[in-house]
C-alpha positions, -999 to +999 in steps of 0.1 A: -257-043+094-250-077+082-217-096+075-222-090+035-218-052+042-189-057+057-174-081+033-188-054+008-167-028+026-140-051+026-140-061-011-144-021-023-114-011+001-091-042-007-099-031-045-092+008-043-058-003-023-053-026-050-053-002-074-036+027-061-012+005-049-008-004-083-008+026-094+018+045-065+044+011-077+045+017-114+050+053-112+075+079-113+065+104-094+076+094-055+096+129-050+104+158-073+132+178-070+155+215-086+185+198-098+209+226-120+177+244-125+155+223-140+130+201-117+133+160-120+116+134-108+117+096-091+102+069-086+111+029-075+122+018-106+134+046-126+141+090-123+136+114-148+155+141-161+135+171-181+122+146-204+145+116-204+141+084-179+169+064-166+165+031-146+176+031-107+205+008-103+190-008-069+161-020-057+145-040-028+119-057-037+100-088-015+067-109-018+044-125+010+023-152+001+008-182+025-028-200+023-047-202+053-070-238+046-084-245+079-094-205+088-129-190+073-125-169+049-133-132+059-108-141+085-079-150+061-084-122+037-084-095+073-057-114+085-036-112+051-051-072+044-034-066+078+000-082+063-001-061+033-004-034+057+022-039+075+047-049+044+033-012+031+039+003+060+072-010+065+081-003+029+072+034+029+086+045+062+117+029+046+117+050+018+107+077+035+139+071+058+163+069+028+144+096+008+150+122+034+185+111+051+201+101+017+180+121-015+167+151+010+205+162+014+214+165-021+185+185-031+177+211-018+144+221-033+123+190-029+091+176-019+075+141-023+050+138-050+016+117-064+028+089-067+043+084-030+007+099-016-012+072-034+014+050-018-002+064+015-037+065+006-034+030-004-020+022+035-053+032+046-073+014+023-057-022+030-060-014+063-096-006+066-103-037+044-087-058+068-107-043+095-138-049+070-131-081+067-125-092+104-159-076+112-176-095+087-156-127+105-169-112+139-204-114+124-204-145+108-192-165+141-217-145+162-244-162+139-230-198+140-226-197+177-263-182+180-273-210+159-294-242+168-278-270+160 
């Protein structure tokens, strides 16, 4: 196996993340729930009654970004993969918290839906690129070290 199939691995998990991460965000669909009979819906940004949308009134919302200059890259993109994991992570246990403490009491027929699974499936996926990636990095400094100079 050579470091390109790992960056490969990388690039195609980092990408799927991408986009189901995406996807999970700009959806409403995190939970579904029976409210006076009828079921609704929610996601970040707005819920839905039968077939009308409002938008939530808060939100938490953050951003990471750094350069790493001096650090190859496989190594920065595993290192900032493993960030983005850790920001997912952190966001969707959070919601998950609130969801079921604050939202699971209301209701009580509900479930989480799609869009909160893809949130999930995306976890995985940034995390395996960042695992990708630092095994391409493993690679790559194996064969400079083994190197003649």
């Amino acid at each position: 196996i050579t470091m390109y199939s790992f960056m490969g691995g990388g690039l195609f998990c980092a990408w799927v993340g991408t986009i189901l991460l995406v996807v999970a965000t700009a959806t409403d669909h995190w939970m579904q729930y029976r409210l006076s009979g009828s079921f609704a819906h929610q996601g970040l940004w707005r819920y839905c009654l039968g077939s009308k949308c409002f938008l939530q009134t808060e939100s938490i919302a953050f951003a990471q970004q750094s350069t790493f200059t001096r650090l190859s890259r496989p190594f920065s993109a595993g290192i900032m993969f493993f960030a983005s994991t850790l920001f997912v992570l952190l966001a969707l246990a959070i919601y998950t918290g609130v969801t079921v403490s604050f939202l699971g009491r209301r209701f009580g027929d509900w479930r989480f839906s799609w869009s909160y699974i893809l949130g999930w499936v995306a976890l995985l996926m940034t995390f395996f690129a960042g695992i990708f990636y630092m095994c391409a990095y493993r690679m790559h400094e194996c064969r400079r070290l083994s190197t003649p100079r």
